[in-house]
C-alpha positions, 0 to 999 in steps of 0.5 A: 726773801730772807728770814728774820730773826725770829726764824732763820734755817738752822737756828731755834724758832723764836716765835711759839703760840704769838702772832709772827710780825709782818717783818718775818712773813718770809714763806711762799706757798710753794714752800707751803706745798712741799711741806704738805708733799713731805708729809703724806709721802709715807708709804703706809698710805699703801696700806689704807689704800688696800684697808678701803678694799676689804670692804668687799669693793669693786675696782670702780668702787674703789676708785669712786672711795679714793675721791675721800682724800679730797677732805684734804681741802678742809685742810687748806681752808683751815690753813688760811686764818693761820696767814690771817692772823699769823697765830696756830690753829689751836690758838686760833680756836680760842676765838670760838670756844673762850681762853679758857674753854680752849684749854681741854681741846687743845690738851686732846689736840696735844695728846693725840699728837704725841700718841701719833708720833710716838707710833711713827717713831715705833715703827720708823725703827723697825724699818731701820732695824730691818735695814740694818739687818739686810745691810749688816746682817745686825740682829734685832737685840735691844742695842741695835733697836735702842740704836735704831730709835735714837738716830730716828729720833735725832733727826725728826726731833732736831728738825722740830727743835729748831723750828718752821724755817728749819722744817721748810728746807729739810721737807723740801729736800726730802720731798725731792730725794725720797719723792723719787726714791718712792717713785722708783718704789711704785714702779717695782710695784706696779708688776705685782698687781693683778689686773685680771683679778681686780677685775673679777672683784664684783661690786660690794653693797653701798652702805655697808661697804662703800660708805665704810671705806670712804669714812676710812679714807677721810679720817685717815687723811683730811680730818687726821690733820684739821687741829695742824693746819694753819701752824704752816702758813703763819709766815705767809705775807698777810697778803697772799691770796687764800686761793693759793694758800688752799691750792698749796695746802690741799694740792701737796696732800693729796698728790702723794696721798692719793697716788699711793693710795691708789696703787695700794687699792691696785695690789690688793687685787692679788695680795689681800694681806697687804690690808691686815698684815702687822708688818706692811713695811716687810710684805712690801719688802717681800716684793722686791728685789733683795738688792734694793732692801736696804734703799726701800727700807731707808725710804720707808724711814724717811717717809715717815719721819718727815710725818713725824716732824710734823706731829712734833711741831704742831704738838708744841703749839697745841700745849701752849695754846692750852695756856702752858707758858714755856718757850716753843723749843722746849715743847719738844724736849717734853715730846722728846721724854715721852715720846722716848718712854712710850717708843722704848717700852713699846719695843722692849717690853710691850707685844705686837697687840699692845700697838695696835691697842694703842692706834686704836685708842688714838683712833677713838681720841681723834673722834673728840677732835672731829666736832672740834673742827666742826664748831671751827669750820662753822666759824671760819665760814659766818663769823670770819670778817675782815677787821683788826687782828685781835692779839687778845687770841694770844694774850689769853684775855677773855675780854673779847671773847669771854672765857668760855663760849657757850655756844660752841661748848655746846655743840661740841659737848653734843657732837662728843655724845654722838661719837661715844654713841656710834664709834667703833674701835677695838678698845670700844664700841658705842652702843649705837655701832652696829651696821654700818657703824661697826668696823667704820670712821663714820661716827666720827662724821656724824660727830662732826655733822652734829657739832656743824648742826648744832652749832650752825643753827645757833643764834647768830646774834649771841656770836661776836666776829672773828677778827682777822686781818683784811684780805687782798686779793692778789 
């Protein structure tokens, strides 16, 4: 079906934070499931497979550790209020902490959005640096690099300018095109794993070892997506039934998440470095053959910007859901300054530990987001009821809801206390982050767990419903 006017292929968006009329539900989840493919096909997901090795883990083990991309299904249940009620996640999270005690989540929403995308950014041009120079032999001066950053930028931030239809047809293609292209990567991967060492590998202690490196697996792939998910399938029919819009969000992650993960768990066996080396785009590269530098460099970077992309959409829609009332495409031109004085002084000015600092920080932000999505996957599952989409949710009217929700303010207040106390990052670590805690996501699973906890135990009668739109089944 064609789009409406309000979202057309190649032209600007014109919906931003408000509810998409059923006029212009033209999406599909086969739509849905390429957008999600597109963008987990980084080949860094390699490098968290190889992270979850280090903790000392037998082949089996790591296997077992894998099953954490299967977080990935909170992703798809957190996609189906976006079909519901045709608004953004966080914009939708007004429902549960107040108009207004929704602004500060959505700012760290935002944030940690910007922060993200700006790192893809960094080393997107780095790996278009290194093609250049396989290709043209170039040299990493400050031109090539402001170069570099400028064409990764035009089309990662031209694509989120112009909006969801946009965004469809470029996932889709790069799905297809850099989907086969990383396949043919993995296949001259495949020669360098070393079964015989993998399977020497003896089994490594449960609580400090598998525990750990599950809770890398699902913070580096579910949880980092909970505040993005239902900003796809706002343009669903209201109609389509929730088990396809979970299938197409959960299946498209997991896919490509899993496979390479997989095979980076399999390399580690006789190339540990892969899991603490600065640059896992050039070790790769190291095990190829030199003709296909430039192809391999040129997939790394496609598979990173169609991430990028997303960070860039979705963190437009979580500024306007912290109540700043400007049009949706102009978002991105404030993504665009930010992000260009974050990338530039990182390249030009800033050492190779300034970026790891930086990752770590976000790391550390991610854990305000974990009992956020606690308190929401709490409200999806007991306060979700058929009914009338509320367009007060867009309005910002605290009639319905009131400003604030005690409640939920509450339980995640409580869930922020826990990951201080037990998180573990290099730019800080709680006084409770030792044992199995240390060098671990787990503090931010148990955020997570305290905020569902806490606020799973309040009293139900002082929490209106969710309002949403009556589901079919179909």
């Amino acid at each position: 079906m064609a789009a409406a006017s309000g979202d057309q292929a190649w032209r600007i968006e014109q919906n931003g934070a408000n509810p998409v009329p059923d006029g212009e539900r033209h999406a599909s989840p086969g739509n849905l499931f390429w957008v999600w493919f597109a963008a987990n096909l980084a080949i860094v997901g390699l490098v968290l497979g190889a992270v979850a090795m280090s903790y000392g883990l037998s082949l089996a083990q790591g296997f077992l550790v894998l099953t954490g991309v299967g977080s990935f299904a909170l992703i798809g249940y957190f996609a189906i209020p976006g079909t519901r009620t045709g608004v953004p996640t966080m914009v939708l999270s007004r429902a549960s902490f107040g108009t207004r005690g929704n602004v500060f989540p959505s700012l760290v929403s935002w944030v940690n959005l910007v922060g993200w995308e700006t790192v893809v950014l960094v080393v997107a041009t780095l790996a278009l640096e290194a093609a250049g120079h396989a290709a043209f032999g170039w040299a990493p001066t400050w031109p090539v690099a402001v170069g570099s950053l400028a064409l990764v930028m035009g089309v990662a931030f031209s694509v989120a300018l112009l909006g969801h239809a946009t965004l469809v047809r470029v996932q889709t293609a790069f799905s297809y095109i850099f989907g086969a292209m990383t396949v043919v990567v993995a296949a001259l991967l495949l020669p360098h794993v070393h079964w015989a060492a993998l399977g020497r590998i003896p089994a490594g202690p449960w609580l400090t070892g598998v525990l750990p490196a599950f809770s890398v697996v699902v913070a580096g792939t579910g949880l980092s997506w909970v505040n993005t998910a239902s900003d796809y399938t706002r343009y669903l029919p209201r109609t389509t039934a929730s088990r396809r819009i979970w299938g197409a969000t959960m299946w498209g992650s997991v896919i490509p998440a899993a496979a390479l993960m997989l095979l980076g768990l399999l390399l580690y066996g006789g190339h540990a470095g892969l899991a603490t080396t600065a640059n896992p785009i050039g070790y790769l590269q190291s095990m190829l053959p030199s003709g296909l530098a430039v192809p391999y460099l040129l997939t790394a970077v496609a598979s990173m910007v169609t991430g990028d992309i997303l960070d860039i959409y979705s963190s437009g829609l979580s500024l306007l859901a912290a109540e700043i009332r400007i049009p949706r495409y102009r978002t991105v031109f404030v993504d665009a300054v930010l992000s260009v004085a974050g990338s530039l002084y990182v390249l030009l000015a800033a050492s190779q530990s300034f970026m790891g600092t930086f990752e770590a920080f976000l790391s550390l932000l991610a854990g305000v987001l974990a009992p956020w999505a606690g308190v929401f996957l709490v409200d999806l599952a007991t306060r979700l009821k058929p009914g009338v989409v509320v367009a007060e949710l867009y309005r910002g009217r605290a009639s319905v809801y009131g400003a604030y929700r005690v409640p939920a303010l509450v339980a995640w207040g409580a869930g922020l206390v826990v990951a201080a106390l037990f998180s573990s990052t290099t730019v800080y670590q709680g006084p409770l982050a030792t044992g199995v805690f240390q060098g671990s996501d787990l503090g931010f699973l148990v955020a997570f767990a305290a905020s569902v906890l806490i606020y799973g135990g309040w009293p139900r009668g002082q929490q209106p419903e969710m309002t949403m739109a009556s589901e079919r089944s179909t």
